[in-house]
N, C-alpha and C positions, 0 to 999 in steps of 0.2 A: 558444549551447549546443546540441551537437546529439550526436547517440548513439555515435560514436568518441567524443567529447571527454569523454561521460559513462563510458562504458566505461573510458577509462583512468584515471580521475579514481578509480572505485571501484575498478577493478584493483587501484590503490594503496592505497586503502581496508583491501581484505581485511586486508592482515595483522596489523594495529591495529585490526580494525573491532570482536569484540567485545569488548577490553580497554577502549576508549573508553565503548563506546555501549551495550553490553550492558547492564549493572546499570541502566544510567539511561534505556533506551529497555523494561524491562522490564513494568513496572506496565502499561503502555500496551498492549503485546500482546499479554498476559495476561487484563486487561480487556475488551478487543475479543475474541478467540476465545471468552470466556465468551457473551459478549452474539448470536455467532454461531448458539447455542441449539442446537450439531449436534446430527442426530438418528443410529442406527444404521441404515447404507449411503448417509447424504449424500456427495456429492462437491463440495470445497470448492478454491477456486483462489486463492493466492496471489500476486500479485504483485509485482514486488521480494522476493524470499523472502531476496535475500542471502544469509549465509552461515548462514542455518537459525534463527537466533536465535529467533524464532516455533516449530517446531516442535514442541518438549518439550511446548508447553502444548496440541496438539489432540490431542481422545480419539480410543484407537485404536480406535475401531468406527465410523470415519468413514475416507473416501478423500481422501486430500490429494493434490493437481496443484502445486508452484512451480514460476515463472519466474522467469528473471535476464536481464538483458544480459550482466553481468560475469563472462566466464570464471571469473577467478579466487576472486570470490564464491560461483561455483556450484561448483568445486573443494572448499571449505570446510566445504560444505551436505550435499554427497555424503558428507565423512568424518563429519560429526556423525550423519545416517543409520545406516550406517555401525557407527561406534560406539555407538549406542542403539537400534540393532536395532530400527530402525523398517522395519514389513514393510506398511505403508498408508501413505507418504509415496513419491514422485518427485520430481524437480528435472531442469528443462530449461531450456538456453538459448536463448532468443526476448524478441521485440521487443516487448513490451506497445501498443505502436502500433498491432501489424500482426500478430495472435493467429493462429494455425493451428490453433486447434479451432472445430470447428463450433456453430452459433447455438444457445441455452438447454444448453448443456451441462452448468453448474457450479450446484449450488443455493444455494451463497453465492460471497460473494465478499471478502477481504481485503487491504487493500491499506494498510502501515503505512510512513510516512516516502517514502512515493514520489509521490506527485502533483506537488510543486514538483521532482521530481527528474529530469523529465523534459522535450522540447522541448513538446513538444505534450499537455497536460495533458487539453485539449477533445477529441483523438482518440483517447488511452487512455481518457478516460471512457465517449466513443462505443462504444472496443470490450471494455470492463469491463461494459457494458448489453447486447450484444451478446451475448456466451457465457453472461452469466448468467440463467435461466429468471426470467420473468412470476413475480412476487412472491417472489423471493428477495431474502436482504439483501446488503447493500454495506456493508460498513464502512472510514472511511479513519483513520486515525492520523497527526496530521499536525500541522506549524504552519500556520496562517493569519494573512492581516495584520489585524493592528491596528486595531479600530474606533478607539481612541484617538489623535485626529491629528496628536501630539508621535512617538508609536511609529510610527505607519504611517508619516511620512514618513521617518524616519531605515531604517526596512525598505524604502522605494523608494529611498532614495539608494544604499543597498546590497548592491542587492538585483542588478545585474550584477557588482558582485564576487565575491559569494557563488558563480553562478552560472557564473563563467568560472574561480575556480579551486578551490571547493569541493563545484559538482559540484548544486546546490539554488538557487531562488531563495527568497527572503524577502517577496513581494511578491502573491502570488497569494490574490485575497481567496475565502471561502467562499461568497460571496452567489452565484458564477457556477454554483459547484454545487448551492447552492439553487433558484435559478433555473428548475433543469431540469425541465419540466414531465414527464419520464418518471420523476424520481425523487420517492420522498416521505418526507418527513424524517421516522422515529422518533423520535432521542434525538442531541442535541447538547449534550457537555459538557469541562469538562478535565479532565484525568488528577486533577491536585489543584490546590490552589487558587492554586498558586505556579509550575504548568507552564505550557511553551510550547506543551505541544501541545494538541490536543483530539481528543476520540474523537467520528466525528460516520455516525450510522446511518441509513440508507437502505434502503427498500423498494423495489424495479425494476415500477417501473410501464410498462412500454414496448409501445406500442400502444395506451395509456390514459389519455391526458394528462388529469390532475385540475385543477382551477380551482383 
């Protein structure tokens, strides 16, 4: 999997992305922009914004920044803009690997359905810590595998399929972002008690690695 293969995979995406995924990726984006806590004149960075689905729900007394890879995803984002006359929202196309704004820029940071969607999950994380300021938060929306060893291994056995033609692996556990001695875990939970995903909230500790 690598960022052509991803780009065209969501190219195709777009034009079914939010009849598919909309209603059902809703609850979750919602709930994380809430738990964001914007304040009036934070500036908040999006990653994966896709085709805007997230948007409607941050309040307009806050600065919103997304990225996409996928043209045609950010084509989508622009008209929902656009058409909801959102006047503190942008959308730009960039590499989430390999960020062009400068360090502590973003006072949070959201990042929903895109961590396993990417080659290098450990160097978007490095530069999602990166742009965002010493104690802002991180929130990601996301599947993770399976503590359950019946689940995990059927999500490893399937987990290069997924990836080579739908574009996600299935396979990348959370414990690697736990891990991470610059982050410090809030609130880790799932959407409800019958989803795949989970919302899991991070404090940017970088420069201050806690025991």
């Amino acid at each position: 999997m690598d960022a052509e293969s991803i780009q065209k995979v969501y190219n195709n995406y777009a034009v079914f992305y939010d009849i598919v995924f909309g209603k059902i990726s809703e609850p979750g984006r919602a709930s994380a922009i809430k738990r964001l806590q914007l304040r009036p004149g934070d500036h908040v960075l999006e990653v994966g914004v896709g085709t805007g689905l997230s948007l409607p729900f941050y309040p307009p007394y806050c600065q919103v920044t997304g990225i996409d890879l996928s043209q045609e995803m950010l084509r989508r984002a622009r008209k929902r803009i656009e058409t909801k006359g959102f006047t503190n929202i942008v959308v730009e196309r960039m590499d989430a690997s390999g960020m062009a704004f400068a360090d502590d820029t973003f006072d949070a940071i959201f990042a929903a359905y895109l961590i396993t969607a990417v080659p290098d999950p450990w160097g978007v994380l490095s530069e999602i810590k990166r742009v965002c300021k010493k104690g802002g938060l991180i929130i990601f929306v996301n599947h993770f595998k399976s503590s359950n060893r019946l689940i995990s291994s059927v999500e490893t056995t399937i987990s290069s399929f997924c990836s080579r033609h739908l574009g996600f692996r299935t396979d990348l556990c959370l414990s690697g972002i736990l891990n991470d001695r610059e982050l410090s875990l809030i609130n880790r939970e799932r959407i409800s008690p019958v989803s795949l995903w989970e919302i899991a909230e991070f404090q940017n500790m970088k420069g201050q690695p806690w025991a």
